[in-house]
N, C-alpha and C positions, 0 to 999 in steps of 0.2 A: 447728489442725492438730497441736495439743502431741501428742495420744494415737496420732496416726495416723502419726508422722514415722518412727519406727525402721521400721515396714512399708515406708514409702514411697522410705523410704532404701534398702532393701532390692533392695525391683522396680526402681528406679533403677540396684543392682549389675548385673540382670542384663540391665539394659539396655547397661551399659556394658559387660559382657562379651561381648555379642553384635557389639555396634559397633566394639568392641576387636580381637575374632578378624577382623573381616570386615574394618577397616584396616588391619591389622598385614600382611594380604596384598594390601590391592588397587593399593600406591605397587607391589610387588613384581611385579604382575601384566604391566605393559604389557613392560620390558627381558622378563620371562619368556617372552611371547607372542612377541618376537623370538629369543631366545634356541632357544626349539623351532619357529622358525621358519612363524608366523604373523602377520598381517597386524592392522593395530588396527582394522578391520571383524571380524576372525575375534571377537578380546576383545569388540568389544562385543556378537556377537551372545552368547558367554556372559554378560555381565551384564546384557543384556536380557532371556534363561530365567533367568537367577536372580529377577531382579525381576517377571517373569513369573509364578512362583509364590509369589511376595508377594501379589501382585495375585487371583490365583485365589484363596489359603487365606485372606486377611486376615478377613475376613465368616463363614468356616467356623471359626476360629479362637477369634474376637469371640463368637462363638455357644457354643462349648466353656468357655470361660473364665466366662458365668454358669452351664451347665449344670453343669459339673468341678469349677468353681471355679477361683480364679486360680492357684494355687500350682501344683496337678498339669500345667495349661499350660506354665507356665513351665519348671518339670521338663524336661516332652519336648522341650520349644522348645532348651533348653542341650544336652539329651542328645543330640538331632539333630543338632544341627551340631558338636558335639563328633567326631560318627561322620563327617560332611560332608567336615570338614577335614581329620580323619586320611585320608582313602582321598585326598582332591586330593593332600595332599602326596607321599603313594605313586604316584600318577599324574604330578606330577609329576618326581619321582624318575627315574620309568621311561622318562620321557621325556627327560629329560635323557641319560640312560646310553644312549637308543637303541634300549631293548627296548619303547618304541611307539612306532610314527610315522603320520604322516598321519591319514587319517580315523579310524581306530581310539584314538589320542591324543585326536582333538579331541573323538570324543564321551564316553571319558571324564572327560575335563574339564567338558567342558559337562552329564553327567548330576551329576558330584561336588559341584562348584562353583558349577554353575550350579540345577539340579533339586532335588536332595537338601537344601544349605545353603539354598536361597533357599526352600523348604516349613517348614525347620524356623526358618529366622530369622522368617517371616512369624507367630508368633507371641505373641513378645514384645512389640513395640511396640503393638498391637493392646489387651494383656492388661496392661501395663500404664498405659495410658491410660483402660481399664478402669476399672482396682484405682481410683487416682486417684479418679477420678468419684465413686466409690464409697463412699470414706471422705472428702470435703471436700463443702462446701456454698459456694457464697457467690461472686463474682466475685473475690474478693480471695485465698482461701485455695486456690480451684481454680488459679489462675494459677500461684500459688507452688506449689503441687502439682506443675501442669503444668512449671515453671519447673525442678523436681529432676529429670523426666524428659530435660528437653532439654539441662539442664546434663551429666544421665550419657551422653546422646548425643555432647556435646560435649567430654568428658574424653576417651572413649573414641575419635573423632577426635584429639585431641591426643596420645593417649598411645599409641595404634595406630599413626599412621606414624611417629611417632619413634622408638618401641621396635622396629619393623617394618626401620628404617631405620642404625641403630643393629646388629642383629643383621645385615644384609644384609652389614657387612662384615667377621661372620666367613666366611658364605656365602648363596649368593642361595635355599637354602631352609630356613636358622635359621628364618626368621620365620614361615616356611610350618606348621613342626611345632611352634615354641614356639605359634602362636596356638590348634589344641584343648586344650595343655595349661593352658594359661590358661581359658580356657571353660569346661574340665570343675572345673579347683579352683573358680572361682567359683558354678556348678554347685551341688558340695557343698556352699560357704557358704548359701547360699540356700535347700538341702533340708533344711539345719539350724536355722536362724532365721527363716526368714519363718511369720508366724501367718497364720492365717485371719483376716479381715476380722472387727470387729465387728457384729455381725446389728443393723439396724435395723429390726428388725419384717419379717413375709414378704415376700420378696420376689416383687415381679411379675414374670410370665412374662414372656421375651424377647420384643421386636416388631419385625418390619421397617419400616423406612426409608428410603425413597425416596433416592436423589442428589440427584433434582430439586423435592425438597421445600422452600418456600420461605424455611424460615428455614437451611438447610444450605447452597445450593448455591452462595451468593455467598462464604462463606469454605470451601468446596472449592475452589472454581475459584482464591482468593487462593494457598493454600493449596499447589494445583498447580503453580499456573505460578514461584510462587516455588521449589520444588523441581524444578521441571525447571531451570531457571536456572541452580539451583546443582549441580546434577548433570554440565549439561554440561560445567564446570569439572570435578567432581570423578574425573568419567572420562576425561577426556583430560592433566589437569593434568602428569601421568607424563612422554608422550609432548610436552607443550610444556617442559616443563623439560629434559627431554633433548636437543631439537633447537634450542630457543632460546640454550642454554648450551653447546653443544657437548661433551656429558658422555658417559664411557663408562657402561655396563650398570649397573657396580656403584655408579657416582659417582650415576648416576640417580636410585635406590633409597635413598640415603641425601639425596641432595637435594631431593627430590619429597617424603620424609619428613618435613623440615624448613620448606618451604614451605604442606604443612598444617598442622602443628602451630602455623605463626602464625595459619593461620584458624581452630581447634578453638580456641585459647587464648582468640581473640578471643569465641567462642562460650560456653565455660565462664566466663568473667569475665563478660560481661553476663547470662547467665541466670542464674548462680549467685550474684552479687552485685549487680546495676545493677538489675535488674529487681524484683526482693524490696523494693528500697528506694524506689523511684519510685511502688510502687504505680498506677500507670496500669491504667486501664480496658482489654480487650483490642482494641479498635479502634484507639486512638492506639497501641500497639504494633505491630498490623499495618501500618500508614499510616509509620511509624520506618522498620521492617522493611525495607518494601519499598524508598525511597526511599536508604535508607543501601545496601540492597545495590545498586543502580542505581549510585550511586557506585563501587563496588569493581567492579562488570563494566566499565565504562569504563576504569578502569586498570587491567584484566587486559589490555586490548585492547593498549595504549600500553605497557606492560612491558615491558621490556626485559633484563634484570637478574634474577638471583636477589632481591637485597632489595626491590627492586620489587613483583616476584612475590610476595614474603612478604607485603608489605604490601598491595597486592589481594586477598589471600586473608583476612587480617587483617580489612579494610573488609567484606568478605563475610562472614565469619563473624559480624562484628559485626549486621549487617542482619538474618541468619535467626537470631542472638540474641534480636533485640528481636521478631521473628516468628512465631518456635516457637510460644510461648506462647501467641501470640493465637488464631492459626488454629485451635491443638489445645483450646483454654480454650472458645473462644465457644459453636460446636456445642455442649459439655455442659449449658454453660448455657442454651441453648435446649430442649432435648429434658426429657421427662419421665425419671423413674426408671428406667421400666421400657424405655427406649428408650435406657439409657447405652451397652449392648454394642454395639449395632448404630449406634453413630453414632461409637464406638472403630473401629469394620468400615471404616466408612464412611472417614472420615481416613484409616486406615491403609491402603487402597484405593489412595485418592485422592494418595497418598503415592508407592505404591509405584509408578501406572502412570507417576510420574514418572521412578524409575529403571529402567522400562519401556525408554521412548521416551528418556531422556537416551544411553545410551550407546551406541545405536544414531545417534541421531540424531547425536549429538556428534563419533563417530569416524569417521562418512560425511561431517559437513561438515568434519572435520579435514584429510582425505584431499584435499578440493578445494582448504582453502589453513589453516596456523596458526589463523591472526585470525578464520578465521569462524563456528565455534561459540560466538566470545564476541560479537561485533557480535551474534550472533540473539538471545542473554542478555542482552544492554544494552536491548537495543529492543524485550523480551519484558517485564524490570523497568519501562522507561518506562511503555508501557503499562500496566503492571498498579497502577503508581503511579493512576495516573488511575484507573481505574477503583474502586479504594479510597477516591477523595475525592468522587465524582461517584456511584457506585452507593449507592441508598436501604438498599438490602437490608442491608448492611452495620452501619449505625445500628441495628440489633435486637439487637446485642448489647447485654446489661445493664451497666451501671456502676459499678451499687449492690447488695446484698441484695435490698432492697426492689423490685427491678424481675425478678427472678427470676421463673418459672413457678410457679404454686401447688406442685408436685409438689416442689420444690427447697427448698420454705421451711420 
């Protein structure tokens, strides 16, 4: 991967930029949705149209990025939500001071933050999972590939609600307007430095691919339900740190900050270091994954405490550390050449209908009591544990070089 790393380091930037802007406001999100005086059903139906249009564009996306090529994706993908967030925060703004309220508020919110940002974030992730595929061969060198993408995921978690958290108390919309300014400088970095892919001979036309195709759909479904899990945590996290701690608006925002930042750190450490060194096949990563997160939703459940809460989140991030990797690696290695975009489509799909259905689902079982969107996380991980040890399907990922698809070698 020597020749492909500065690229790859790259699309990783704008991975991180994406993830960066989109944390920096979402610790921000829940005290705001009270502050303009809506309900944490109203929040989550925006982050369910935001993920929404994850879900619709990812596959439209996937398909642009062989057609365009990755770079020009990538472009509109930062440029868009650049646009995304500057108008949320003016919507915000405006609501705060008064001059929108009610239905006319919610649905600019929900077009800015929810529509607009959640079309143009659905292209990154997608494009460069892509890129990835693209330029590495081999079980070992895709994984480490995969492994920088989920590390820039993982920074950008980390560095998102603490910088998020951190600005909140000069005011509770610092973080609102510093996050496009952040997006769009990274933006430029990336318009300036990233090359185009080296050609490996012509490439084959794009092909569609089934979900239910039988070497994809057992590490979708892992895949899934491991991100709805952590979803349901990451959309409600807000609103249980504030009400388990007894915290005003602005303490919220700065403590909700600091309790992800121990699960994104725990996230960038394992992917970024642990994983690269262990060399593991992508299955016993999955099977890690899931079982270590299973762990930390249990003690989200039993938390009690700020430090507590850091360290559940910590054991959580650890678990879709060892995760990431596998779920996003395996798929590539199964599929031929010419079926990489659409099986980037595929994941990033299967990704997103998880922040679909998490913050819907999350902040309606909030509503009936704290503790119970994470009991459904524990006993959604247990499950998914078993099914990682017990499904055949699974076992098809390669281990070796040599077990690759002819089209890969």
């Amino acid at each position: 991967m020597s020749g492909a790393r500065r690229p790859i380091l790259l699309v990783g930037l704008a991975v991180f930029a994406l993830m960066t802007g989109q944390q920096m406001v979402n610790p921000i999100l829940p005290p705001l949705a009270r502050e303009l005086g809506f309900s944490e059903l109203a929040l989550g139906i925006v982050w369910t149209v935001g993920a929404s249009g994850v879900v619709l564009a990812s596959s439209f996306w996937s398909r642009r990025a062989t057609t365009w090529g990755h770079r020009p994706v990538l472009l509109i993908s930062l440029s868009g939500a650049t646009v995304a967030l500057l108008a949320f925060a003016a919507t915000a703004q405006a609501g705060l001071a008064g001059a929108l309220t009610g239905a006319v508020l919610f649905a600019s919110i929900l077009l800015t933050r929810g529509v607009v940002f959640g079309l143009a974030w659905a292209a990154t992730p997608v494009t460069a999972q892509s890129y990835v595929a693209d330029v590495t061969t081999g079980p070992t060198e895709r994984v480490r590939g995969m492994s920088v993408i989920g590390a820039a995921q993982g920074l950008g978690l980390a560095v998102g609600p603490a910088l998020g958290g951190a600005l909140s108390a000069v005011g509770l919309l610092a973080p609102i307007y510093a996050a496009p300014a952040i997006v769009a400088l990274i933006g430029v970095l990336v318009w300036i430095g990233l090359p185009r892919p080296q050609a490996r001979g012509p490439r084959p036309p794009a092909v569609r691919v089934s979900p239910f195709d039988g070497r994809m759909w057992p590490f979708l479904t892992t895949g899934f339900g491991m991100y709805l899990a952590f979803g349901l945590v990451l959309m409600t996290i807000g609103f249980l740190v504030q009400d388990r701690l007894q915290l005003t608006t602005q303490a919220t925002g700065q403590a909700t900050g600091l309790v992800m930042l121990a699960g994104a750190s725990a996230v960038i450490v394992v992917q970024a270091v642990v994983v690269p060194r262990l060399n593991w096949p992508p299955l016993r990563l999955i099977r890690v994954g899931v079982v270590v997160m299973t762990a930390g939703m249990v003690l989200t459940v039993a938390a009690g405490t700020g430090p507590l809460l850091a360290v559940s989140m910590a054991v959580l991030g650890a678990g879709l550390g060892f995760g990431f990797p596998g779920v996003t690696a395996a798929p590539t290695l199964l599929a031929t050449r010419e079926e990489q975009g659409a099986v980037a489509g595929l994941v990033g799909t299967s990704n997103a209908l998880t922040f679909m259905l998490g913050p819907l689902l999350g902040t309606a079982l909030y509503e009936i009591g704290p503790a119970v969107p994470y009991l459904l996380g524990a006993v959604l991980l247990a499950g998914l544990a078993v099914f990682t040890f017990v499904h055949p399907g699974l076992r098809q990922a390669p281990e070796r070089p040599s077990d690759l698809v002819a089209a890969d070698l």
